[in-house]
C-alpha positions as CSV (number, residue, x, y, z in Angstrom):
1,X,210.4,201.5,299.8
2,X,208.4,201.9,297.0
3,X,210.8,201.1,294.6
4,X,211.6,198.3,297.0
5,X,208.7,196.7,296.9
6,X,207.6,197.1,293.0
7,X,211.0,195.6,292.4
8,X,210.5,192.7,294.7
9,X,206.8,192.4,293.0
10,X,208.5,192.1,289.6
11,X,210.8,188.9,290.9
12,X,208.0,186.8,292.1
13,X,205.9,187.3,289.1
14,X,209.2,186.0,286.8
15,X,210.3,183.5,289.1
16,X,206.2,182.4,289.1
17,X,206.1,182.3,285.2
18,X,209.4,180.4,285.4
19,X,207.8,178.1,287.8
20,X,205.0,177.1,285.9
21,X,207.0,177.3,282.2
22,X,209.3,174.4,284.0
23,X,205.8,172.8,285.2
24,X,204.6,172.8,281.7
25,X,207.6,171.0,280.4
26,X,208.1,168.6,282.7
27,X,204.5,167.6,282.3
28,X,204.9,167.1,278.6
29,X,207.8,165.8,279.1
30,X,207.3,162.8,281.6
31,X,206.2,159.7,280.2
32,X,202.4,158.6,279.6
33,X,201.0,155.4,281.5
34,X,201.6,152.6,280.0
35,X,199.1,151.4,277.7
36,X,198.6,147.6,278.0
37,X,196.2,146.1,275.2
38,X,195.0,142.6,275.7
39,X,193.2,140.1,273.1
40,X,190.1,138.1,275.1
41,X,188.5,135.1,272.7
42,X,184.8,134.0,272.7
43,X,183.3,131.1,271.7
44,X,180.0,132.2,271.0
45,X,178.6,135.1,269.6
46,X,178.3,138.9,270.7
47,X,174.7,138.5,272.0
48,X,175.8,134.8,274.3
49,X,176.7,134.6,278.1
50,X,180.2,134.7,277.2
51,X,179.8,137.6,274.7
52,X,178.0,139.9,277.0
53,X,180.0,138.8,279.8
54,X,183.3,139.5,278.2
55,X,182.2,143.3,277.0
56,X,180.9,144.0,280.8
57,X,184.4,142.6,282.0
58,X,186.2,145.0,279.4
59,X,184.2,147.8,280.2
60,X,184.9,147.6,284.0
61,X,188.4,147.3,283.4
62,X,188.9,150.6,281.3
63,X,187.1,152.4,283.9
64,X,189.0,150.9,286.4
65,X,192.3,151.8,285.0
66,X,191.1,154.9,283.4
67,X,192.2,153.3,279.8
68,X,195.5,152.3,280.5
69,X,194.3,148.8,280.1
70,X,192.0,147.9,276.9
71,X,190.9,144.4,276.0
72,X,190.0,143.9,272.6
73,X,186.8,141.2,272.4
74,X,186.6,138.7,269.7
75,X,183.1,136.8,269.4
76,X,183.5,132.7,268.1
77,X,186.2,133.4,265.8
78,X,189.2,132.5,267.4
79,X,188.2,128.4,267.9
80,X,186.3,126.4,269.1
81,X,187.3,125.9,273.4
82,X,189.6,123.5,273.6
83,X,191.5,125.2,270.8
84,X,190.9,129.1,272.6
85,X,192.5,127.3,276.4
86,X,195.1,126.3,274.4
87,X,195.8,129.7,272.6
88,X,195.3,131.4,276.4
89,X,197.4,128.7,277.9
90,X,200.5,129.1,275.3
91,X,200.2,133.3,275.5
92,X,199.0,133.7,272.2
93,X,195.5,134.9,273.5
94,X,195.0,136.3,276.8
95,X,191.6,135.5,278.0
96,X,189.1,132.9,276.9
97,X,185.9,130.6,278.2
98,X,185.4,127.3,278.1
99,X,182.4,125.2,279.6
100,X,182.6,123.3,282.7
101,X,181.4,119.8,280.5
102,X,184.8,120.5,278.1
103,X,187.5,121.2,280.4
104,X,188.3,117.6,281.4
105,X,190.1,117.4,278.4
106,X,192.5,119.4,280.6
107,X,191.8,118.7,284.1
108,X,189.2,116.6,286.3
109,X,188.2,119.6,288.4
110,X,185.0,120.1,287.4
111,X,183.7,116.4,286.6
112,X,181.5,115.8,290.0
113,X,179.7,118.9,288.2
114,X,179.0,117.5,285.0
115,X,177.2,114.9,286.8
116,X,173.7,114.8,285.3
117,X,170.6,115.5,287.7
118,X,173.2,116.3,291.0
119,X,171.6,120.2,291.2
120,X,167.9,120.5,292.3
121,X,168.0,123.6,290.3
122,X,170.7,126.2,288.6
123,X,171.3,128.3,291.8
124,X,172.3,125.5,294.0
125,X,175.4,124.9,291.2
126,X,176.2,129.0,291.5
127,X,176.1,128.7,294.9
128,X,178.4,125.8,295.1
129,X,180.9,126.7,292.7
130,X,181.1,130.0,294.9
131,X,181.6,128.0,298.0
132,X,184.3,125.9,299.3
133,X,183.8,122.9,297.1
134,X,183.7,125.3,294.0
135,X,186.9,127.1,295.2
136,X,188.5,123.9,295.4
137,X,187.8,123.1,292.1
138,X,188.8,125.9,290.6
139,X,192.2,125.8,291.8
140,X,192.5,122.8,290.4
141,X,191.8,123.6,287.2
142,X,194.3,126.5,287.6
143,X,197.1,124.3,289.4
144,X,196.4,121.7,286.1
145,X,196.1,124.2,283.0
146,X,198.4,127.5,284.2
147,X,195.1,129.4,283.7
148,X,194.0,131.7,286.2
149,X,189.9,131.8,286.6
150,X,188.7,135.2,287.0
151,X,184.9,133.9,287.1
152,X,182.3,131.6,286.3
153,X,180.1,132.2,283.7
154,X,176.3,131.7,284.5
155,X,173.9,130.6,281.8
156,X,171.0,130.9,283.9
157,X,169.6,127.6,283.4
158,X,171.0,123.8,282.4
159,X,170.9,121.8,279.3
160,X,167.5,121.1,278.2
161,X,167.2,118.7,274.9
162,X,165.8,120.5,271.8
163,X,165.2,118.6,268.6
164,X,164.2,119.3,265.0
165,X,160.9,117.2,264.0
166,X,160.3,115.3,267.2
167,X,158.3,117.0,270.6
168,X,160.0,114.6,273.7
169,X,157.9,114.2,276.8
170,X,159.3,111.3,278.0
171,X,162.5,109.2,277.7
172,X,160.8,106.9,274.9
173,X,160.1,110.0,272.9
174,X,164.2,110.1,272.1
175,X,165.2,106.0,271.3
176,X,167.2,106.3,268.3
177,X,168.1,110.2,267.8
178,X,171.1,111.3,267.2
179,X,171.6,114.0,269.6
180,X,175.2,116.3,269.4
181,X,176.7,115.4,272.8
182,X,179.9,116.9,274.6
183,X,182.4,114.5,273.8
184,X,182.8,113.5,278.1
185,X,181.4,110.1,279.5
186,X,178.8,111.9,281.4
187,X,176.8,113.3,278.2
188,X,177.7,110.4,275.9
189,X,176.3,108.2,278.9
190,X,173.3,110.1,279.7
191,X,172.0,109.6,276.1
192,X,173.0,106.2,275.9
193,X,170.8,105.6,279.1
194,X,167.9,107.2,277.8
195,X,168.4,105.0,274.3
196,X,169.8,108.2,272.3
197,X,172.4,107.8,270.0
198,X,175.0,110.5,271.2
199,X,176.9,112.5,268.1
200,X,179.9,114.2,269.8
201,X,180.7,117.5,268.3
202,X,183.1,119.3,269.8
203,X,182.9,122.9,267.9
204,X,179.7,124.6,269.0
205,X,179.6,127.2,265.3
206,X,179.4,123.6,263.5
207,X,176.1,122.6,265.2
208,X,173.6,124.9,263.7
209,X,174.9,123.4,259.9
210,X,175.0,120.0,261.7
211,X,171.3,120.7,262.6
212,X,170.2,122.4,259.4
213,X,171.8,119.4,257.2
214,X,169.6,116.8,259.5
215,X,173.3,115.2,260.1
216,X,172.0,115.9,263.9
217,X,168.5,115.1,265.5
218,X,168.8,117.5,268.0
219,X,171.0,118.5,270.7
220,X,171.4,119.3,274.5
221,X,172.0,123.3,275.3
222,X,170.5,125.7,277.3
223,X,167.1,127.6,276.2
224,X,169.2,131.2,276.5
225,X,171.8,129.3,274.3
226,X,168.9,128.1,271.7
227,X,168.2,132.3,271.6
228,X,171.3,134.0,271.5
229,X,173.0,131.6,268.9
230,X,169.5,131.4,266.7
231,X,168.9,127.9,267.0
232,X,165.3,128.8,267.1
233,X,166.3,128.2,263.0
234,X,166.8,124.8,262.9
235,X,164.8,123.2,265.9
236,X,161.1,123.2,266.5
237,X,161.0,121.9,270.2
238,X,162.8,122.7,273.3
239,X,162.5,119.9,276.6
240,X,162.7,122.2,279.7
241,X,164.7,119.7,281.7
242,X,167.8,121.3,283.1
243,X,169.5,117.8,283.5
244,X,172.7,119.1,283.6
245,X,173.6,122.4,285.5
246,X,176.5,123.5,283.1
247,X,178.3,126.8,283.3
248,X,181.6,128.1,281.7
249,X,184.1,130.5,283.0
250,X,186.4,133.2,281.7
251,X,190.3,132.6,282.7
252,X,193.4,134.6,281.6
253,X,196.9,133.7,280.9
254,X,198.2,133.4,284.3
255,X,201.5,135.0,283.8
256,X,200.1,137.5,281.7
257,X,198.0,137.9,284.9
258,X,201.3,138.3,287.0
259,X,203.1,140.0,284.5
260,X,200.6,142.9,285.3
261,X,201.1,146.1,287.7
262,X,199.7,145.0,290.8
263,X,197.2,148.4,290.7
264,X,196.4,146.8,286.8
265,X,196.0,143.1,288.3
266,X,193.3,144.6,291.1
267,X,191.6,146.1,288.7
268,X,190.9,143.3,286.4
269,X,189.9,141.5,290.2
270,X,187.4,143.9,290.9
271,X,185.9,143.8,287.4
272,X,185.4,140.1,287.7
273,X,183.5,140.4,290.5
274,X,181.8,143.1,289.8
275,X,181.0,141.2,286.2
276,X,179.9,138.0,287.8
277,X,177.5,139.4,290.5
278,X,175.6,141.7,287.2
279,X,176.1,138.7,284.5
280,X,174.4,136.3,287.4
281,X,171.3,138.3,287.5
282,X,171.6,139.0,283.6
283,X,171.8,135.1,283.1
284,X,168.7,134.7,284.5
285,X,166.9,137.9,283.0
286,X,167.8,138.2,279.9
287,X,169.2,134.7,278.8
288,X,166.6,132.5,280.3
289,X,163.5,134.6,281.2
290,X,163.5,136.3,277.6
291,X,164.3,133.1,275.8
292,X,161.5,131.1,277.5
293,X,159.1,134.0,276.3
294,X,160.6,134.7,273.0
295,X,161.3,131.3,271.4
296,X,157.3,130.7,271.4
297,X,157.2,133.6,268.9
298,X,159.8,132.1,266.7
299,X,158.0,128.9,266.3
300,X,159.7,126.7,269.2
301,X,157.5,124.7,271.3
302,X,158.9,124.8,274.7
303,X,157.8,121.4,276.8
304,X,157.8,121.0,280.8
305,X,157.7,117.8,281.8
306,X,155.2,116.9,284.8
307,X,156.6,115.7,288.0
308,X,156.0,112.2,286.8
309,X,157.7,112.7,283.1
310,X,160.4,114.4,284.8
311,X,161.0,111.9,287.4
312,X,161.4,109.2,284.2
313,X,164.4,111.2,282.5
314,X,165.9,111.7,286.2
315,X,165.6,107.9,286.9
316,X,168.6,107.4,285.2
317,X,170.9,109.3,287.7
318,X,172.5,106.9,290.0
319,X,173.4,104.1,287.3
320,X,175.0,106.7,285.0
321,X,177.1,108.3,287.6
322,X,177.9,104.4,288.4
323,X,178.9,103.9,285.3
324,X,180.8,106.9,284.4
325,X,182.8,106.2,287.9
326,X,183.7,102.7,286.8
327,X,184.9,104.3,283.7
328,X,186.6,107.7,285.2
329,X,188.0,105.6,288.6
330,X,189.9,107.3,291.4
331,X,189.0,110.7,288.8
332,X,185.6,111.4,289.7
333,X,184.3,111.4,293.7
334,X,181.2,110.2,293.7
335,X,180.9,110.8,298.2
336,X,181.4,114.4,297.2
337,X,178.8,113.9,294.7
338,X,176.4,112.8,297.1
339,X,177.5,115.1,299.3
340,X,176.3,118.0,296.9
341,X,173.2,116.4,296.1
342,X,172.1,116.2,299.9
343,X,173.3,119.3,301.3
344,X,171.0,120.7,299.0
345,X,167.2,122.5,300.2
């Protein structure tokens, strides 16, 4: 029995060291996860909405997938937005941004939002592009461009005006200027109606030189914009006026989207979310808080209209969105713009 048993003993130890030997190469033999490397393009720089939105989004997604998915961030140097949707939307790029204000080039989704004055401040906008009306829009843009929208993009306040020489208190303060303006009816119309003269310039990396040079007066960005892209260089005073409550997004190639594992596609859903609720609360932190507080140290006079100043650079609300419906027609819904305005606290 002894010898039985010491016999039986040496089996299972080399049928146990075969065993894992055949373990061992079968392990190193089976094929790693695919690695799937994505290109995302920014508009702005590192330090923007978009910048710090798309690293947080990356970030989340190689956790997610434990690195089997990377995407490789590229800050303002892939063009300007209507030429990044276009990259995302032929495949050559796989995610970009692009504001609200410039997408009608492709689509009229967002145009009752570019209305100026509709928000009573930047929260009721997030909250509406996060409800029904929002959701609506969205897939509209996506049904229009073959972009899938992963997120908005908050900038934690609107456009305020900011010029080089000139403090503005009140409409009269900005007769004659020539302010850089989103090429759209809405912004060219809104300076017209305050006696501006609108410059369009659609590439936001131009405007700084534009400014510098004196070929522009001034323009109309937000204050965490003015920060991040160092505006705070070429303009002396900022207008807190939020008068219109723009946002951008970040979209992906929708059949790069598809073309995904479906355990790859939840991850980059997740990480969306997860990415707007932080970059929300960032937005408002670190884009617009620390601006409004740094920008005095940097020389910027930052300007808050009173009720009654304000209420002069608002009056212009219901003939522009008149007039920009005459010009836009059946495109723009001006009930649903009303509707937005009135639902609102």
């Amino acid at each position: 029995m002894p010898g039985k048993r010491s016999a039986y003993a040496s089996t299972t130890l080399v049928f146990q060291a075969a065993t894992v030997t055949l373990l061992l190469a079968l392990s190193l033999s089976a094929p790693a996860a695919a690695q799937v490397r994505l290109i995302m393009g920014t508009t702005s720089s590192k330090a923007s909405a978009e910048g710090v939105t798309g690293d947080k989004f990356a970030e989340l997604v190689k956790q997610k997938t434990n690195g089997e998915v990377t995407i490789e961030v590229h800050y303002g140097s892939l063009g300007a937005e209507a030429a990044l949707a276009e990259a995302v939307m032929s495949g050559a790029v796989d995610f970009g941004n692009m504001a609200g204000s410039n997408a009608t080039r492709f689509s009229n989704a967002y145009l009752v939002f570019d209305l100026p004055f509709l928000f009573k401040n930047y929260d009721n906008m997030l909250k509406a592009l996060d409800g029904p009306i929002g959701r609506k829009a969205i897939a509209q843009f996506e049904a229009d461009t073959g972009l899938k929208v992963l997120m908005p993009i908050s900038l934690g306040s609107g456009r305020d005006i900011q010029t080089r020489n000139k403090q503005l208190k009140v409409p009269a303060d900005i007769k004659g200027l020539k302010i850089r303006a989103v090429a759209t009816p809405v912004d060219v119309g809104t300076f017209k109606a305050w006696g501006a003269n609108p410059t369009p310039l659609a590439d936001f990396g131009q405007l700084y030189t534009a400014l510098q040079q004196g070929v522009l007066d001034g323009e109309g960005i937000s204050i965490g914009a003015v920060l991040a892209a160092k505006h705070y260089e070429v303009i002396k005073y900022n207008l807190r006026i939020d008068y219109q409550m723009l946002f951008t997004q970040l979209f992906v190639n929708a059949k790069k989207f598809s073309s995904l594992s479906a355990a790859h596609q939840k991850a980059l859903l997740e990480a969306a979310e997860e990415t707007k609720q932080w970059e929300y609360a960032y937005a408002r932190t670190d884009l617009r808080d620390r601006a409004v507080r740094e920008l005095g140290t940097l020389g910027v006079t930052i300007y808050t209209p009173t009720p009654e100043e304000y209420a002069q650079w608002a009056s212009i609300r219901e003939q522009v969105w008149k007039d920009v419906a005459a010009q836009l027609g059946a495109r723009l819904d001006l009930n649903l713009a009303r509707q937005l305005y009135e639902q609102q606290d």
